[in-house]
C-alpha positions as CSV (number, residue, x, y, z in Angstrom):
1,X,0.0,0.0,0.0
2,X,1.5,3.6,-0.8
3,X,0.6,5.7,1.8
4,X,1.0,9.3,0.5
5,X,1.5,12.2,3.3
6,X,-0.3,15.2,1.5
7,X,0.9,17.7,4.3
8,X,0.9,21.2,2.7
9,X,0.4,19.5,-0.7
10,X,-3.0,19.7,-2.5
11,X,-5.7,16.6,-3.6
12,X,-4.5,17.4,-7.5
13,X,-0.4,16.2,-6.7
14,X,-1.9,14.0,-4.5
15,X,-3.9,12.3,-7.9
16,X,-1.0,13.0,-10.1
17,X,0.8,10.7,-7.5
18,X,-1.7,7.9,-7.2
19,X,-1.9,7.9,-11.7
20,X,1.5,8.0,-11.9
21,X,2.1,4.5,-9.9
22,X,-0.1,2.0,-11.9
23,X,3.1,0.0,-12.8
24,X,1.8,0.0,-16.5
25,X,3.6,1.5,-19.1
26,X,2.3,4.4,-21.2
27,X,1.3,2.1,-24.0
28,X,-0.4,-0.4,-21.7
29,X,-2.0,2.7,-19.9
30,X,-4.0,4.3,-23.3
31,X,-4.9,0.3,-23.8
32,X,-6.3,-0.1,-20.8
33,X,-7.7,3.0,-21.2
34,X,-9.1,2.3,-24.3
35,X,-11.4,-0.3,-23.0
36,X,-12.2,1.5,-20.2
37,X,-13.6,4.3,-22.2
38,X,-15.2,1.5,-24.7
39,X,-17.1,-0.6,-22.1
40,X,-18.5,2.5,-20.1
41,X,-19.9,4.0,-24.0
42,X,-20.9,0.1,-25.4
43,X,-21.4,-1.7,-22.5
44,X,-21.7,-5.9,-22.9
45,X,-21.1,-5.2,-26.9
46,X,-17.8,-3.4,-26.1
47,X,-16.7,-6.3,-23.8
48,X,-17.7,-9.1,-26.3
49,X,-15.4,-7.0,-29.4
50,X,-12.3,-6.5,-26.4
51,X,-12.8,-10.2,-25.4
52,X,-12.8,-11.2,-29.6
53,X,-9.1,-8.9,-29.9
54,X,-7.9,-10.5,-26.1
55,X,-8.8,-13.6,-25.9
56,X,-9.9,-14.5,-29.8
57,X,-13.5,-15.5,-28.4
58,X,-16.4,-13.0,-29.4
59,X,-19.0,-13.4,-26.3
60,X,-22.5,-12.3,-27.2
61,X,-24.2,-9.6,-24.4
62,X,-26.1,-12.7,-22.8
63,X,-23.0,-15.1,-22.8
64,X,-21.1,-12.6,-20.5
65,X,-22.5,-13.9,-17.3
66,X,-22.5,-17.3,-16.1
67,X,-25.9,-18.4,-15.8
68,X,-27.1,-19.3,-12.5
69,X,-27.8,-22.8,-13.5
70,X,-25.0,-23.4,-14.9
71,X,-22.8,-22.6,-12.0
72,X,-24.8,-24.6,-9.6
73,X,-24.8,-27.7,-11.6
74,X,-21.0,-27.6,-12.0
75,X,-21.3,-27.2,-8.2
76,X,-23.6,-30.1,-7.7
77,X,-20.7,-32.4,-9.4
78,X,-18.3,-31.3,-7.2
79,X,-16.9,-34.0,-5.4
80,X,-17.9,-33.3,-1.2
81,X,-14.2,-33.3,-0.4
82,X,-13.2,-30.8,-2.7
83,X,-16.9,-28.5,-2.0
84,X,-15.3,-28.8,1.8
85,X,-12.1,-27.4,0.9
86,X,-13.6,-24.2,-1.8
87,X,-16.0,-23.4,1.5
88,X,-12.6,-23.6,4.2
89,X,-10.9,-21.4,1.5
90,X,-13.3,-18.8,0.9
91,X,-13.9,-18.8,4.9
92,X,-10.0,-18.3,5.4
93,X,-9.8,-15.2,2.5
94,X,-13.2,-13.6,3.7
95,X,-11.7,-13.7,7.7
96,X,-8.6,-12.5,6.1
97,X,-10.0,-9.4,4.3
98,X,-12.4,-8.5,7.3
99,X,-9.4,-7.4,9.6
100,X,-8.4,-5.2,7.2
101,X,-11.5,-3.1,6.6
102,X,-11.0,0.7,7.9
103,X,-13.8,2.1,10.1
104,X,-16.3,4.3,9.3
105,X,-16.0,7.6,10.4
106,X,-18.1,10.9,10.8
107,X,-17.2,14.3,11.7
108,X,-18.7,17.4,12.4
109,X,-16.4,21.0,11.5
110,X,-19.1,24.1,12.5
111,X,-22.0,23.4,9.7
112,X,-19.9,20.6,7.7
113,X,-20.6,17.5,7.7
114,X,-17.7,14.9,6.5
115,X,-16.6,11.2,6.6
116,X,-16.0,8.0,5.5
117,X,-17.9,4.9,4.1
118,X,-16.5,1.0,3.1
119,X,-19.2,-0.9,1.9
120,X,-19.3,-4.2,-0.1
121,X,-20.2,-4.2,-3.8
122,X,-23.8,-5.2,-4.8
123,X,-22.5,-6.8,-7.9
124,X,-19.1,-7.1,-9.5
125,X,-17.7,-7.9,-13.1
126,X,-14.4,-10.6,-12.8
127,X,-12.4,-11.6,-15.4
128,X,-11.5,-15.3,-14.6
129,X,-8.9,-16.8,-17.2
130,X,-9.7,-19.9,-19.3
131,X,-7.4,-22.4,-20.9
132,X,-6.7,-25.9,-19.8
133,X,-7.0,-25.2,-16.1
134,X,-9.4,-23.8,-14.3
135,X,-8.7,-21.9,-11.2
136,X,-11.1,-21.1,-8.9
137,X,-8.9,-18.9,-6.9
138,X,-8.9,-16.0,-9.2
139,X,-12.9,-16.0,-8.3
140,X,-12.3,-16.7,-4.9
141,X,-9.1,-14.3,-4.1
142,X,-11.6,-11.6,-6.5
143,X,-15.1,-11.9,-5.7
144,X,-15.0,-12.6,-2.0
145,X,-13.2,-9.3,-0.8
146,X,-15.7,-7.1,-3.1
147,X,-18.5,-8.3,-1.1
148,X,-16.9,-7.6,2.5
């Protein structure tokens, strides 16, 4: 974590700061960029056309989320020793990632009121790499601290 001590400084250095550590290079930034700025103007479309050019598989709006169904009959084959171990795991990260949440905080300065919120995400979007292996780790070590 890069902790940044703003001092005398002002919010604007303190941004330039924080943009100027992504560990991307320039090129990688105006990619990433790029599909940033594509997805929020196109939505699913724009991630089906980036996921053709990534990942050379074009994903339709509607094949973008896993189906419910589908997800709990893979579950359902799961073998009960390896449904034990997924559970213990995702246990272990969520305990992990609750020590680390900040308080929330409210203060009072004459008529201003100011502070600070951390809550979990209603609903997140996680890219989970396919190939020969599956790894449910990326989902675990992804989707479990959003939601704390």
């Amino acid at each position: 974590m890069k902790i940044l001590e703003l001092g005398r400084r002002s919010v604007e250095w303190a941004a330039r700061q924080l943009e100027s550590d992504s560990g991307l290079s320039k090129a990688e930034a105006v990619r990433v960029q790029a599909i940033l700025d594509a997805v929020q103007k196109d939505g699913d479309k724009a991630v089906g056309e980036w996921s053709k050019k990534i990942d050379g598989i074009r994903l339709r709006p509607n094949e973008i989320e896993v189906p419910r169904a589908t997800w709990e009959k893979a579950a359902a084959k799961l073998e009960s020793k390896t449904r034990r171990a997924l559970k213990w795991a995702v246990e272990r990260i969520r305990e992990f990632h609750l020590k680390g949440v900040p308080g929330n905080a409210m203060w009072k300065d004459g008529d201003s009121h100011y502070g600070k919120m951390f809550l979990p995400l209603r609903r997140v979007g996680i890219y989970v790499p396919g190939g020969k292996n599956g790894y449910p780790s990326t989902v675990m070590m992804t989707a479990v601290p959003a939601k704390i």
